[in-house]
C-alpha positions in Angstrom: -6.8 -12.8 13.9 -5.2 -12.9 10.4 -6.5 -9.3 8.2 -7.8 -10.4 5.0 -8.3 -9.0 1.5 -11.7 -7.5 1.7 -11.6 -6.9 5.3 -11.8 -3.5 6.8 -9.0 -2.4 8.8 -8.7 -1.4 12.5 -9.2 2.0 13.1 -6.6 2.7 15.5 -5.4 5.7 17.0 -2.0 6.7 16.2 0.7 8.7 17.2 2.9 10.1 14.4 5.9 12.5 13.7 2.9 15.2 12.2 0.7 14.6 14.6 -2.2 11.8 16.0 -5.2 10.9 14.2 -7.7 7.5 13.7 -6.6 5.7 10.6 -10.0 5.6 8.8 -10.3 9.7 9.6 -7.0 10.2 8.1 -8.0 8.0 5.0 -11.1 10.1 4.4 -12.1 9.5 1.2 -8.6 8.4 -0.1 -7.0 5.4 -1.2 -4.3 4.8 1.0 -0.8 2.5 1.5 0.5 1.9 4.7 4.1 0.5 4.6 5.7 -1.0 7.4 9.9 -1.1 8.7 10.9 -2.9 11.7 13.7 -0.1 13.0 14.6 3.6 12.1 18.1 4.0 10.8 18.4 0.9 8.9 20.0 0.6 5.5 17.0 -0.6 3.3 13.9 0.6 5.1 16.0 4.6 4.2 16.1 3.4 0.9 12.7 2.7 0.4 11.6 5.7 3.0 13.1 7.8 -0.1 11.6 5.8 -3.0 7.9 6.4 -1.5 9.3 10.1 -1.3 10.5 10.3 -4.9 6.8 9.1 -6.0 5.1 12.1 -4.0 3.3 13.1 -7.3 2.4 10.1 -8.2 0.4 8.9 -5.2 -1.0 12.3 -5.3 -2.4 11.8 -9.0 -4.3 8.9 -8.1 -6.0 10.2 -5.0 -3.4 8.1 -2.3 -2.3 8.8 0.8 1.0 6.8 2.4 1.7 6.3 5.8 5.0 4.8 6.9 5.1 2.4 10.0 7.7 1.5 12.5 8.1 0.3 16.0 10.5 3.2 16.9 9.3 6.9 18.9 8.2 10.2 17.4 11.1 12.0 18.0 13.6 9.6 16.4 11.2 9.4 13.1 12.0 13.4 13.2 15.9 12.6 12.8 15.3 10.0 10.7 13.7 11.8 8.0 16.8 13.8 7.3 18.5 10.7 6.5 15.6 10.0 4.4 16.2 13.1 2.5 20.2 12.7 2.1 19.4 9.2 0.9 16.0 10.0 -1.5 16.6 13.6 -2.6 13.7 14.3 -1.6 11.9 15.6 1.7 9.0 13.2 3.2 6.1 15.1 3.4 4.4 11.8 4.6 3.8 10.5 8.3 5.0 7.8 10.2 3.4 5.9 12.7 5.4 5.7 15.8 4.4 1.5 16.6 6.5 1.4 19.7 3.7 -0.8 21.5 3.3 -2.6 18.9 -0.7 -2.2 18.6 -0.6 -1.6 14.7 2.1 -4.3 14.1 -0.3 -6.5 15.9 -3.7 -6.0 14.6 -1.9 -5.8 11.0 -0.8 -9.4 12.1 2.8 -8.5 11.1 3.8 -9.9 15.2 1.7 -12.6 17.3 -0.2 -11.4 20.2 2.4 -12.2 22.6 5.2 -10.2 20.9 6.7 -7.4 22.4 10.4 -5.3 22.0 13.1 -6.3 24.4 15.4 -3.6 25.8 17.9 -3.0 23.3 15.9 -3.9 20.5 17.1 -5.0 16.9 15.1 -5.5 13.6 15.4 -8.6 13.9 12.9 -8.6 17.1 10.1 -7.0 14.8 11.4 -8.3 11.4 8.4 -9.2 10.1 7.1 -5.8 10.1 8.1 -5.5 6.3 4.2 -5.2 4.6 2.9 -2.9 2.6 -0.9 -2.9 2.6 -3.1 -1.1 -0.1 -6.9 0.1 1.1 -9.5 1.6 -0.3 -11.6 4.6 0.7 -14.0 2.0 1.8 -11.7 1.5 4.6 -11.1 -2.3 3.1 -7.7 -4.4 2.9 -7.6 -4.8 -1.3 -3.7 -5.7 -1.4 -1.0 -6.7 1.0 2.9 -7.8 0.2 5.3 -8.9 2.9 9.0 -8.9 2.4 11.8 -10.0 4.4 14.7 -7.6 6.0 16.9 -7.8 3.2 14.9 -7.7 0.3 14.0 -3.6 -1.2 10.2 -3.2 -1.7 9.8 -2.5 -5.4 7.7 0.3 -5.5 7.3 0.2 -8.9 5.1 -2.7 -8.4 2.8 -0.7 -5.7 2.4 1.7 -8.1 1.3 -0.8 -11.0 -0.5 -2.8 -8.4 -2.2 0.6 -6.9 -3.2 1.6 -10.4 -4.9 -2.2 -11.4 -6.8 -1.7 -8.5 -7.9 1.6 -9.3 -9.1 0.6 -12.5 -11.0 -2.7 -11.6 -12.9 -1.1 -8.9 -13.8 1.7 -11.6 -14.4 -0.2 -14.7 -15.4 -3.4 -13.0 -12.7 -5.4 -15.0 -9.8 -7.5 -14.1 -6.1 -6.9 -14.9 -4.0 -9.7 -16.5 -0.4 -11.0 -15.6 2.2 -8.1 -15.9 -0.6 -5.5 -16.6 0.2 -1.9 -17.4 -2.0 1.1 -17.8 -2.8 1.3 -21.6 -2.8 -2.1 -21.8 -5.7 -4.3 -22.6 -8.0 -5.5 -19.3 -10.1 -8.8 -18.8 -14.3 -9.3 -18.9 -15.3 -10.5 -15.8 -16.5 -14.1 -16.6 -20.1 -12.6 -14.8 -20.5 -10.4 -17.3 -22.4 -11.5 -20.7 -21.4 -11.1 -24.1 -24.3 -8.4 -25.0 -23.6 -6.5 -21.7 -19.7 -6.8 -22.5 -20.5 -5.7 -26.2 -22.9 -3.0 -24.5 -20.4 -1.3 -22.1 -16.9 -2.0 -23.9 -17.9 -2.2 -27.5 -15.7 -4.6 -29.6 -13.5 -7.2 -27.3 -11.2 -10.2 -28.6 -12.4 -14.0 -27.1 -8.9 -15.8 -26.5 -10.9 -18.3 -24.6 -14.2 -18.8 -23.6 -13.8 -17.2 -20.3 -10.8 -14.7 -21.8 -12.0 -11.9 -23.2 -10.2 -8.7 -23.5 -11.0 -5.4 -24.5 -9.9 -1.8 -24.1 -11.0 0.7 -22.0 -12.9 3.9 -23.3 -10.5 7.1 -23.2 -11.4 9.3 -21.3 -12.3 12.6 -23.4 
């Protein structure tokens, strides 16, 4: 069964290089990414290992925890990490899910039911486990990317997507195209002009169900 936006993800048991947990326990309270790699010791999945590294005190500003996932053991994410490090510059404080029965790749439906990992395994067996998935402490699905094998994640873009989603659930707005923070958000079309003048103050009508507006800063 296909995981949705707004669904609540499986709380599955995990085993990881730091240690095994429930996934909603070791949410808690957090927003949290989970980002997936079909095979330790592969050229892009390092690279973008050490990108979500690089960002360590960025997630941490806006209340996120990051989980990697990938269908290979404990003990070879534990050697893979100093790759990681060589590669990012930076030490992954992070865990990573050791998938190597595929149960999270599955109930993520990254792999069909009937997949499984052939002796001798390539990527290319679990290729589709390229997602990143966003959830809130509410333990609900509110974002989720695929990319193929040879394509970087630009985690840029989880960061700007993290932070849009931060600020709709808090303000109760919506973000337009190519949002940033600063910029101006969107009125819910729910929302009436005297409750929009109410909370937001002045706002700008592009179109009749446009309206824009600024956020308060914070004092």
């Amino acid at each position: 069964m296909a995981l949705r936006i707004n669904d609540t993800i499986p709380d599955l048991s995990v085993d990881t290089d730091l240690g095994s947990f429930s996934l909603h326990d070791w949410i808690g309270e957090s927003w949290a990414i989970l980002f997936s790699h079909p095979k330790d010791f592969t050229p892009v999945c390092t690279t973008e290992f050490g990108a979500v590294a690089r960002l360590g005190a960025e997630w941490d500003a806006r209340g996120t925890k990051v989980i990697g996932i990938s269908v290979d053991g404990v003990e070879e994410h534990k050697r893979w990490k100093a790759d990681i490090e060589t590669v990012g510059g930076t030490a992954p404080g992070f865990p990573i899910i050791a998938d190597t029965g595929l149960e999270v790749s599955k109930a993520f439906d990254m792999l069909p039911a009937e997949a499984y990992l052939p002796e001798g395994a390539t990527p290319a067996d679990s290729q589709t486990v390229r997602a990143v998935f966003i959830v809130g402490p509410d333990k609900k699905l509110k974002l989720s990317m695929t990319y193929p094998m040879t394509v970087g994640r630009n985690f840029a873009e989880v960061l700007r997507a993290l932070d849009a989603l931060q600020t709709s659930a808090g303000h109760g707005v919506a973000t337009p195209a190519d949002w940033q923070v600063g910029d101006d958000v969107i009125i819910p079309t729910a929302v009436s002009n005297e409750d929009a003048a109410a909370k937001f103050g002045a706002f700008e009508t592009v179109l009749p169900y446009i309206r824009k507006t600024k956020l308060p800063v914070k004092g």
